[in-house]
PLY file of the C-alpha trace (Angstrom):
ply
format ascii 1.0
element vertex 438
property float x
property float y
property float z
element edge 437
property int vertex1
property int vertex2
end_header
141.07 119.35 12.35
140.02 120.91 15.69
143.53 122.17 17.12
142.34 122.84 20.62
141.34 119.51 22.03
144.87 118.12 22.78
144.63 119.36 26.34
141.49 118.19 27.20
143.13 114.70 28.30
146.55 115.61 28.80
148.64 113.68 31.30
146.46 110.94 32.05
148.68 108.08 30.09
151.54 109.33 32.16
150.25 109.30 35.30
148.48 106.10 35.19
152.59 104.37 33.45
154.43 106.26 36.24
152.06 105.04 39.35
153.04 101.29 37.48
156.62 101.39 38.68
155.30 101.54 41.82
153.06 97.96 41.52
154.01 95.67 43.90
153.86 91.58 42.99
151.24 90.17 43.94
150.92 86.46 44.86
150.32 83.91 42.94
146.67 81.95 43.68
143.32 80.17 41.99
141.74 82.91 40.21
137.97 83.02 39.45
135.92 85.39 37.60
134.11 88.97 40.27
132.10 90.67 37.30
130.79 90.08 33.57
130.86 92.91 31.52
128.87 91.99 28.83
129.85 88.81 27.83
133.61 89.51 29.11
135.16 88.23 32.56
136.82 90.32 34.91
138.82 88.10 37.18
139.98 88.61 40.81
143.48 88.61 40.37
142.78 91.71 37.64
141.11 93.20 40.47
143.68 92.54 43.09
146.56 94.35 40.92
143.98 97.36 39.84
143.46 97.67 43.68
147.23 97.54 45.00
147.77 100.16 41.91
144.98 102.28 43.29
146.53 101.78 46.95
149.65 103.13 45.89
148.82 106.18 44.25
146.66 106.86 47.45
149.54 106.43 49.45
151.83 108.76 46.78
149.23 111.49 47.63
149.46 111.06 51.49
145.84 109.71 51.10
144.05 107.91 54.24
143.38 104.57 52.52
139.46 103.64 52.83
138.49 100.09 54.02
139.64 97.42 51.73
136.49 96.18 50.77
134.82 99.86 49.76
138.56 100.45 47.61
138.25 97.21 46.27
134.36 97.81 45.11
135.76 101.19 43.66
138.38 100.06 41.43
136.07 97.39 40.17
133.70 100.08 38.80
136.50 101.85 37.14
136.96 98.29 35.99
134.01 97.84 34.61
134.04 101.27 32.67
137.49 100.74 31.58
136.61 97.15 29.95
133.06 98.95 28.50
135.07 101.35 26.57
137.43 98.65 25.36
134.53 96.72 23.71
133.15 100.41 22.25
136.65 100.64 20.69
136.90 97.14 18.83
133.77 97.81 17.42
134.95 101.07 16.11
137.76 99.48 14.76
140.17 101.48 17.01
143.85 99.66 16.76
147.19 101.31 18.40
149.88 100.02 16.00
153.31 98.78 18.15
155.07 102.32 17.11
152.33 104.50 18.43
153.20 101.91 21.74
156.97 102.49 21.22
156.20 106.51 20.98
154.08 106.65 24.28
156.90 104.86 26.28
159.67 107.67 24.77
157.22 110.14 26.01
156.98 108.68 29.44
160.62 107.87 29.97
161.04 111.76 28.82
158.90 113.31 30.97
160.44 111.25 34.29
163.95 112.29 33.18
165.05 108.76 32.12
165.96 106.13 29.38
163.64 104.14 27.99
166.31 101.24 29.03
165.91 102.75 32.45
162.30 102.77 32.52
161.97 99.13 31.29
164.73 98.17 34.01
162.62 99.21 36.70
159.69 98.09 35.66
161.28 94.38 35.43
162.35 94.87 38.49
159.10 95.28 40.15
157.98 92.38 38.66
156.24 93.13 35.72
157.12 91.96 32.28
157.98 94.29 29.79
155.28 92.63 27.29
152.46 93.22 29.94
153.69 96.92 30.30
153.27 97.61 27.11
149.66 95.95 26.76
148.66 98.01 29.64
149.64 101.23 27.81
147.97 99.78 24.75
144.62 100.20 26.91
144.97 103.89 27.68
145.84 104.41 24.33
142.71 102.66 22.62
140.62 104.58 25.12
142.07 107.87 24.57
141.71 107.30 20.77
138.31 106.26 21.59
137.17 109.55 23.76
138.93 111.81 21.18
136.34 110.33 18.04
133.49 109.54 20.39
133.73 112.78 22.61
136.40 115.28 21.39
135.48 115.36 17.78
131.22 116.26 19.38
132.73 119.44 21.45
132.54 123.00 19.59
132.34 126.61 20.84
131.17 129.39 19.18
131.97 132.80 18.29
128.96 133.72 20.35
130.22 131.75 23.25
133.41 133.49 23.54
132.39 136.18 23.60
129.79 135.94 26.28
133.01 134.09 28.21
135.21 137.27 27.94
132.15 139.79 28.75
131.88 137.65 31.99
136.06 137.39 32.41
137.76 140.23 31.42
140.94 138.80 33.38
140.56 135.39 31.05
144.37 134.68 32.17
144.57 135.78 35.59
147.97 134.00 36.79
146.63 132.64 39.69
146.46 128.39 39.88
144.21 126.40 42.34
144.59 122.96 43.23
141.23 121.49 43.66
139.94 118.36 45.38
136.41 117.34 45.32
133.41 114.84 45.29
130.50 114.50 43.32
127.41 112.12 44.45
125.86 111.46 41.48
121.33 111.59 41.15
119.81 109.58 38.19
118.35 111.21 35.47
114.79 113.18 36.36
115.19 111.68 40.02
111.90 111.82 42.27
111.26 113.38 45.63
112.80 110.11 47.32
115.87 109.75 45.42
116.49 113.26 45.87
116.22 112.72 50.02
118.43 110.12 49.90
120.83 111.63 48.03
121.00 114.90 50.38
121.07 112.30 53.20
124.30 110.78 52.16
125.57 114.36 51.45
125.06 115.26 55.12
126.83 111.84 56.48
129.60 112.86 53.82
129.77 116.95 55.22
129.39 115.27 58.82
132.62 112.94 58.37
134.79 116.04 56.62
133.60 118.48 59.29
134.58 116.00 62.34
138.22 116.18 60.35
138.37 113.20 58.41
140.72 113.16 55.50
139.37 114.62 52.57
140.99 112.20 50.39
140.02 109.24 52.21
136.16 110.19 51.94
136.67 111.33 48.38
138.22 107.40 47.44
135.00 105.81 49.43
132.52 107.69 48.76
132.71 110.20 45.73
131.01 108.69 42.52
133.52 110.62 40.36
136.20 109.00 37.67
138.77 110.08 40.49
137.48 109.27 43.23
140.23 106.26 43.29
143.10 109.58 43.40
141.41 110.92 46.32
139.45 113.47 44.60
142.01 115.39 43.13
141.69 117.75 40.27
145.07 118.85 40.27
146.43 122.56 39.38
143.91 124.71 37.24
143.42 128.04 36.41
140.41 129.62 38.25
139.20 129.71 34.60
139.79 125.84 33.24
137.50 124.82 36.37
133.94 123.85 35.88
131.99 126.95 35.95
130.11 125.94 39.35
133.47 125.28 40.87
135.70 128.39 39.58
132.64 130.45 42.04
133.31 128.02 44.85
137.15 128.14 44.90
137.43 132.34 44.33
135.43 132.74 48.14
137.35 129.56 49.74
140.65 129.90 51.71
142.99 127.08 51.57
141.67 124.13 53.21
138.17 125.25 53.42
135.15 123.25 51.76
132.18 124.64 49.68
128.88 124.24 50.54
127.33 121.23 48.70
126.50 122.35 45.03
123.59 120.99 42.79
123.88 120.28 39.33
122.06 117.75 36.97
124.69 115.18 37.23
124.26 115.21 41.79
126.01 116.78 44.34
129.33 118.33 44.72
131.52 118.90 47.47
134.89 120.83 46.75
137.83 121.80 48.86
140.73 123.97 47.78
143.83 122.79 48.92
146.24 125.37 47.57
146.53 128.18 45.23
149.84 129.91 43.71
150.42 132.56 41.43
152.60 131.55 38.15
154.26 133.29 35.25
152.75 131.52 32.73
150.99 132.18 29.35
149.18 135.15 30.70
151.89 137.10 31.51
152.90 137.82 28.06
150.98 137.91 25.00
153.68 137.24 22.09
153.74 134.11 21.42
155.83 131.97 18.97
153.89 130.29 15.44
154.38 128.07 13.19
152.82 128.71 9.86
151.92 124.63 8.58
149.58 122.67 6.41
149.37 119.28 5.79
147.76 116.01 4.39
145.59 113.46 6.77
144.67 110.04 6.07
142.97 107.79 7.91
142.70 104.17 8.29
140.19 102.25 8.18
138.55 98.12 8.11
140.23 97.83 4.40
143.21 100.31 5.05
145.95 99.54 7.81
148.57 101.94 9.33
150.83 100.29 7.18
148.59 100.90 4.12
147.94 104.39 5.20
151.12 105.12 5.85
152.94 103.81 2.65
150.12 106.27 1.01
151.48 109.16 2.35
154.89 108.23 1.73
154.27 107.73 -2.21
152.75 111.25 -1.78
155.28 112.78 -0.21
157.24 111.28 -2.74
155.32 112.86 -5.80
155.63 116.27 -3.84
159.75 115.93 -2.96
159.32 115.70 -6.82
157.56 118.14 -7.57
154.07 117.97 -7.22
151.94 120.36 -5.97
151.59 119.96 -2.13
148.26 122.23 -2.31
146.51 119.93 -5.04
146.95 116.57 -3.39
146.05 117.83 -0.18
142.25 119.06 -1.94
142.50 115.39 -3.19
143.57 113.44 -1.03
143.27 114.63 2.68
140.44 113.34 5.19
140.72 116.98 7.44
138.49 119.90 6.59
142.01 122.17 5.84
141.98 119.95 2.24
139.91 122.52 0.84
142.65 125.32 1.77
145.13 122.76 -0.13
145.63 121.50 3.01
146.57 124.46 5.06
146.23 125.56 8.61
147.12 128.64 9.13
149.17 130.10 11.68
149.60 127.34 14.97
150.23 128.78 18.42
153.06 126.64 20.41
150.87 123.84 22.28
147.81 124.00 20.11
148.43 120.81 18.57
148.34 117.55 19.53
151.80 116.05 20.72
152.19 113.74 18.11
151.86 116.33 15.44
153.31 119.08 17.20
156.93 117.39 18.02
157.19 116.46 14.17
156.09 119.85 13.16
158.77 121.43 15.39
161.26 119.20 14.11
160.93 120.71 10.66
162.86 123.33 8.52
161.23 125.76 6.52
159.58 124.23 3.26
161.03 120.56 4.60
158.35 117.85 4.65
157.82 115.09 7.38
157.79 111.35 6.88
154.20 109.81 7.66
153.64 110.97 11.27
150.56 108.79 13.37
148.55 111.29 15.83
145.07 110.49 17.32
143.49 112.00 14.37
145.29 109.39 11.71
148.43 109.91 10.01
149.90 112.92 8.23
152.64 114.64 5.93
153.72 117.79 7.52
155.01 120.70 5.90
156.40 123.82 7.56
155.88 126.85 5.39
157.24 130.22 8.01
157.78 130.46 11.09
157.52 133.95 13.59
157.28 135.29 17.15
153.51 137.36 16.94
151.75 139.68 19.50
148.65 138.21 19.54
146.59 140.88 22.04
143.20 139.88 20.95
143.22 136.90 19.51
145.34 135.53 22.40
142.48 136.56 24.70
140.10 134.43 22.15
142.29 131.40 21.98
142.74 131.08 25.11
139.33 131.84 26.15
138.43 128.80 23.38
140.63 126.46 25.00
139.08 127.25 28.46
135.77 126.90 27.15
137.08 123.58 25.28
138.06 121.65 28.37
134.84 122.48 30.70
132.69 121.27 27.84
135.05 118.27 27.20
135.48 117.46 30.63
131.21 117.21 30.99
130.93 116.09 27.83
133.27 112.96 28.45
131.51 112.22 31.95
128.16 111.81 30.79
129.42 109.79 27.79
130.86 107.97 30.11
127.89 107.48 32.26
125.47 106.29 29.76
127.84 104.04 28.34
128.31 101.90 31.69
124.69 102.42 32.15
124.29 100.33 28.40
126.22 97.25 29.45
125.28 94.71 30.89
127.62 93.82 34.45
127.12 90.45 36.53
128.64 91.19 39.66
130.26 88.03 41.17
132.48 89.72 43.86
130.66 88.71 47.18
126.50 88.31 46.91
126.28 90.98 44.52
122.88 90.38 42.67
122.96 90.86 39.14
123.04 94.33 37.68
0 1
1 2
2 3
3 4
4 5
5 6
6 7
7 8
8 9
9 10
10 11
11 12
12 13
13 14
14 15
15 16
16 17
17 18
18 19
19 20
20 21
21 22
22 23
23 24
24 25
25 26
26 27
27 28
28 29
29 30
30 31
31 32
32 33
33 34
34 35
35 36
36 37
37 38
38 39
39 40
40 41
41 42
42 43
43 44
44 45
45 46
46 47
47 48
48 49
49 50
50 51
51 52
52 53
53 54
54 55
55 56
56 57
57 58
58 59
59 60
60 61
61 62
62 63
63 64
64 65
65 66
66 67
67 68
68 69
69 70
70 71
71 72
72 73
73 74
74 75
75 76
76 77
77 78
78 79
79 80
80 81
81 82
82 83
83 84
84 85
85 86
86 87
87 88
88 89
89 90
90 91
91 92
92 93
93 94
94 95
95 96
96 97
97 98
98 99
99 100
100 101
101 102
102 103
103 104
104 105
105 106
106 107
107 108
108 109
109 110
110 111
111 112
112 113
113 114
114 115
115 116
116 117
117 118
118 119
119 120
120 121
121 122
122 123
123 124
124 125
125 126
126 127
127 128
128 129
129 130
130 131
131 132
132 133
133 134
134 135
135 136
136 137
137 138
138 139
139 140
140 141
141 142
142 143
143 144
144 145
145 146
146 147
147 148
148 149
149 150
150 151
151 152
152 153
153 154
154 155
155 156
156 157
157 158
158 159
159 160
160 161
161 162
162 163
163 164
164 165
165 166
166 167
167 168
168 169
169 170
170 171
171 172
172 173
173 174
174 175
175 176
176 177
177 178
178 179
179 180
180 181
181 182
182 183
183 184
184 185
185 186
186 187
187 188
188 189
189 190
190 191
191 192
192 193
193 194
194 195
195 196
196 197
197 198
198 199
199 200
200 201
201 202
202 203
203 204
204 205
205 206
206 207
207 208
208 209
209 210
210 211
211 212
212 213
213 214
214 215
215 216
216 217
217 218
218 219
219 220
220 221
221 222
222 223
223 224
224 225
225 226
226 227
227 228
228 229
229 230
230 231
231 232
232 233
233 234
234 235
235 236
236 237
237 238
238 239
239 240
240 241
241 242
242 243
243 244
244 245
245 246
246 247
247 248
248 249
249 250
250 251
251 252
252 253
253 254
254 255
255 256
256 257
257 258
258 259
259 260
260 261
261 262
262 263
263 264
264 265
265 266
266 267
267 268
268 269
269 270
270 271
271 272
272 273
273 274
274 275
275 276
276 277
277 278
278 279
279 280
280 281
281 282
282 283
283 284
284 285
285 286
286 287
287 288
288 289
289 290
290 291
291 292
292 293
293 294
294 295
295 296
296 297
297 298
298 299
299 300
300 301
301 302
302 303
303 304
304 305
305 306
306 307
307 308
308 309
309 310
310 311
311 312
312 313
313 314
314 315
315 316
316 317
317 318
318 319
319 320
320 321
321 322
322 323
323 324
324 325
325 326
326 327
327 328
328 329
329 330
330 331
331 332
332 333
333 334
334 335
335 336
336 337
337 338
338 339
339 340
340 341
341 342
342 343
343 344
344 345
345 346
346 347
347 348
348 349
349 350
350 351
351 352
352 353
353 354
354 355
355 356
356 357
357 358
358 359
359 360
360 361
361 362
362 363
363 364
364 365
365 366
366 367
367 368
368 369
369 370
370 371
371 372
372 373
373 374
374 375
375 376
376 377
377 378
378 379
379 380
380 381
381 382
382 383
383 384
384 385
385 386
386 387
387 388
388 389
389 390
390 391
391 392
392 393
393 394
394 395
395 396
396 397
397 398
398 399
399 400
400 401
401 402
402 403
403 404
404 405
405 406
406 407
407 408
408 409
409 410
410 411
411 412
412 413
413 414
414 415
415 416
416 417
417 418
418 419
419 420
420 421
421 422
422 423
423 424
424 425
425 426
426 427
427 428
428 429
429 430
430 431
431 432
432 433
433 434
434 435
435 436
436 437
């Protein structure tokens, strides 16, 4: 079980549930269908509340918003990606169970300081029923289950790689946070001399309307080809380090405010401004950190094997163990993670290198006490906690979090051109306007 990848999409569920309180009610009218995806409809009233979602967050983030029309054309693509991955999901048989639902709400009521009871209130009171909330969140879900089998699981580093990482940054946690904006014009693959002039074209018309002072945001949400274009470009806080490579040069000889040069790469251009940078005390000040010596049992469900099946599994094995059993022997004969050969064990697990799911449960636990079933992105598991201890970790801090660094930029390009050739596989019908058929 790769222990690393639970940052690589952190926050995104609650960002997208939080901007939803916001969502204003929109008017009731004839609706008719703006794309095909496939042999799915995307309707204009779909459109309508994806757009006055994406207006806004825009307008959360102080963010000129762009013409209605260009916004609109945006949030369709996302749209259309969205509704692509959906369809890759069902096929991999990819189902979020109501408690996984019921979890994800607890999380986001948590993390804005309220009760789920509050949460739901407001959300009613904007409008939006309670059933259609959750259905929403059951999308973001099903994706990020979908991106952490179809991506995630595909994204290693080496030995050999870290080490080349910390040869080239000694100062791997350097305490100093940017916050990044930027826009990428994308090229198609192996582009020719003509599609490479028109692509530095539109780069100049973009540099032209950012130099004259035109908000960055604005020209990131109308013309960036980026997933966040629709946020106004906005990477958020990173260590210079957790940046893509190209980008962590840019930022370290910007000042606040200032814009890089464009930058080529094989997915287009790029365009970044840094809008602030702080210094923090955070992991990198210290290097002890606390551990939690685990192992466990994963099972996995599948098209003959439900949650519920899965999970009644684990509880008739947790059973056997509570009994007696030997944990070790039904993990090496019953678990779906690589550990099983260990008997199930994972060594010792730095705070945060989990996923949530697992982590919360595992944290919850005495010494030698074993979970009920828990369900994480990975399937469901029995959890035992064996020791737990505060550890220097000098070195193999460096190395972890040089891994996890390493992790995201990977994940992060790995997940964008996934992305890309996955939209470029469907088949859309545009019907908004006199779009011709794509």
């Amino acid at each position: 079980m790769n222990r690393f990848l639970n940052r690589l999409f952190a926050g995104m569920l609650v960002v997208s549930a939080c901007a939803t309180l916001a969502l204003p009610v929109l008017a009731a009218e004839v609706d008719r269908i703006v794309a095909i995806v496939n042999s799915e409809a995307i309707t204009l009233s779909q459109l309508r509340e994806r757009t006055a979602l994406a207006r806004s967050n825009l307008k959360k983030q102080a963010v000129d918003i762009p013409p209605a029309n260009i916004l609109e054309r945006q949030v369709l693509e996302h749209m259309i990606v969205d509704r692509a991955q959906l369809q890759k999901a069902r096929e991999a048989s990819i189902r979020i169970d109501e408690a996984m639902i019921d979890r994800a709400i607890e999380s986001i009521a948590a993390n804005n300081r309220i009760s789920v009871a509050e949460l739901r209130a407001s959300i009613e009171r904007d409008g939006i029923s309670w059933s259609k909330y959750r259905d929403d969140l059951r999308g973001e879900l099903t994706i990020s289950r979908l991106h952490a089998s179809e991506v995630n699981s595909q994204v290693n580093v080496s030995e050999a790689e870290i080490d080349n990482f910390l040869k080239n940054h000694p100062d791997v946690i350097s305490g100093v946070e940017y916050r990044v904006a930027h826009i990428m014009l994308s090229v198609p693959e192996n582009p020719n001399a003509a599609q490479m002039d028109a692509l530095r074209s539109r780069a100049d018309r973009v540099l032209s309307r950012l130099r004259q002072g035109e908000d960055f945001g604005k020209v990131a949400a109308d013309s960036s080809d980026a997933p966040d274009n629709i946020r106004g470009g906005e990477i958020g806080w990173r260590d210079r380090e957790r940046l893509p490579g190209f980008y962590a040069d840019a930022v370290a000889k910007l000042k606040s405010g200032e814009l890089s040069q464009p930058m080529l790469t094989a997915s287009g251009l790029h365009i970044v401004k840094l809008l602030e940078k702080r210094e923090r005390n955070g992991p990198g000040a210290q290097s002890a950190v606390d551990q939690t010596h685990a192992r466990h049992i994963l099972l996995k469900t599948s098209e003959v094997l439900t949650d519920a099946d899965v999970s009644a599994r684990l509880g008739a094995l947790r059973e056997r163990i509570v009994n007696g059993t030997d944990f070790a022997e039904l993990a090496k004969a019953h678990s779906a993670d690589l550990s099983a050969a260990r008997g199930g064990d994972l060594g010792w697990v730095n705070a945060g290198e989990m996923v949530p799911e697992f982590e919360r449960a595992m944290n919850a636990l005495l010494p030698n006490e074993i979970s009920a079933p828990v369900r994480s992105t990975y399937g469901w598991h029995i959890i035992q906690v064996l020791e737990r201890r505060k550890q220097d970790m000098g070195e193999e801090y460096r190395r972890n979090a040089a891994r996890m660094i390493l992790l995201q930029r990977k994940g992060d390009e790995a997940l964008e051109d996934w992305q890309r050739q996955l939209r470029d596989s469907v088949y859309v019908e545009y019907r908004l306007e006199s779009e011709d058929a794509d």
